[in-house]
C-alpha positions in Angstrom: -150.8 95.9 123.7 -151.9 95.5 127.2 -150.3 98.2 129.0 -152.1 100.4 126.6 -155.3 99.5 126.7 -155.8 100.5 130.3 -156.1 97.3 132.0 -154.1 94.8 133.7 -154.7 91.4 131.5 -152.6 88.1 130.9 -151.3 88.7 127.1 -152.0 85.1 127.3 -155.0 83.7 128.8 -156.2 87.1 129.4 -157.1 86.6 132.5 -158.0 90.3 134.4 -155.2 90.9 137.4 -156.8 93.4 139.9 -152.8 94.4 140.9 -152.0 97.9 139.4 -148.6 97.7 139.2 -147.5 96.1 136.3 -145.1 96.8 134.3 -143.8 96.2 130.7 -140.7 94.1 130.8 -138.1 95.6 128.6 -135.5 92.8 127.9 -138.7 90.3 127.4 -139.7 92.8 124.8 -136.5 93.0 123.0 -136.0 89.1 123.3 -139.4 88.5 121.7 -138.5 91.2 119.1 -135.0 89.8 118.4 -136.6 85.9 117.7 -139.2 87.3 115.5 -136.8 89.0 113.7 -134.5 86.4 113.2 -137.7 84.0 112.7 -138.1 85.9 109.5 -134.5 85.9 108.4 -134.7 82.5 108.6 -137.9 81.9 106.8 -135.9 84.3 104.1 -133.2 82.7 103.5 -134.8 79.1 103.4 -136.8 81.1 100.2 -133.8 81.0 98.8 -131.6 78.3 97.2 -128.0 77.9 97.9 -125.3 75.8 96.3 -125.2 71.9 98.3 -120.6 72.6 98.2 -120.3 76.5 98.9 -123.7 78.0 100.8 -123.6 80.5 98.7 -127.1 81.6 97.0 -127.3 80.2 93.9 -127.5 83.5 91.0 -126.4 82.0 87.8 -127.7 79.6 85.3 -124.9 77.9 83.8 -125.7 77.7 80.1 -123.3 74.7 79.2 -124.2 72.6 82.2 -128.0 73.7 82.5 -128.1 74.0 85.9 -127.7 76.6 88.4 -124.4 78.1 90.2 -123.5 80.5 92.8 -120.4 83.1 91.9 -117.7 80.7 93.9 -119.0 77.9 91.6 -117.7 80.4 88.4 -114.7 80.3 88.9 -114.1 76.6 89.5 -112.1 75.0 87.3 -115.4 73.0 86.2 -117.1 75.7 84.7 -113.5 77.2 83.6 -115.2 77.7 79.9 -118.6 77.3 80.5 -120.9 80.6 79.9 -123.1 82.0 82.3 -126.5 84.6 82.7 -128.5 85.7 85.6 -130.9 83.5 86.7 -133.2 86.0 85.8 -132.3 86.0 82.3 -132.7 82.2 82.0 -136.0 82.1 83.0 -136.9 84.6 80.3 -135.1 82.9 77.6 -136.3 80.0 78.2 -140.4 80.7 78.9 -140.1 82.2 75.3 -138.8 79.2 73.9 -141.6 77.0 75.9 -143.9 79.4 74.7 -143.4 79.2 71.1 -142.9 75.2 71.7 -146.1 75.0 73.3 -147.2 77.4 70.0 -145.8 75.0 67.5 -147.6 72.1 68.9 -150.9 73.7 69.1 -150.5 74.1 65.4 -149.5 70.8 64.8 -152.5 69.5 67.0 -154.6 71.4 65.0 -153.6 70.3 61.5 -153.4 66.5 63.1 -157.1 67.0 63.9 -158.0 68.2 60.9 -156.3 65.4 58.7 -158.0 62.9 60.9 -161.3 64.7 60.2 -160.2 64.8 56.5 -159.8 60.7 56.9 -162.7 59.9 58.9 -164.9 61.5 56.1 -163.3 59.6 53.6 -163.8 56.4 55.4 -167.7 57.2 55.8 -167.2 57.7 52.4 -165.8 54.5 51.1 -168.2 52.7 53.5 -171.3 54.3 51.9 -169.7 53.3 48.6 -169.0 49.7 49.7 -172.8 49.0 51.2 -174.6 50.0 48.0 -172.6 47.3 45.9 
């Protein structure tokens, strides 16, 4: 910072002061510390989503409903039977299952090609046929 660096400049328009007495403002310092701090508790917890009726942060995926819950939401009389894992959880389970979807169809894709290959050749086929009668 300025006060380090052994000259007396505007932090900001930097602008050289030829008064040698300056001095570091203490409560400005904490101030400016205390909003970037709470700047980037903010920016934290808007990362995070958080149930629309409770504001609490949303940690379960409710299996029944498919959709996400927070720990108040639980024990509501709504999910009273429902089961539950951590959202964590979810997101495994279910990139496997898109994975072996997405697996599946590939194969199918692939034989689907191939029979229309397998068609197209016999079309040629029956046209070669057909023009030499």
């Amino acid at each position: 910072s300025w006060d380090r660096e052994g000259r007396n400049s505007c932090p900001e328009c930097r602008e050289e002061s030829t008064d040698r007495t300056l001095r570091v403002n203490r409560a400005l310092v904490r101030l400016s510390e205390k909003a970037r701090t709470l700047g980037l508790n903010l920016n934290a917890k808007k990362s995070k989503l958080h149930c629309e009726e409770h504001q609490e942060e949303l940690k379960l995926f409710c299996e029944t409903d498919k959709k996400l819950t927070c720990v108040v939401c639980v024990a509501a009389q709504e999910h009273k039977s429902h089961s539950f894992m951590l959202i964590k959880e979810a997101i495994e389970f279910y990139k496997e299952q898109v994975e072996f979807s997405f697996e599946s169809l590939t194969e199918n894709e692939s034989e689907i090609q191939k029979t229309e290959q397998e068609q197209k050749e016999r079309i040629s086929g029956v046209q070669e046929v057909a023009g030499r009668k």
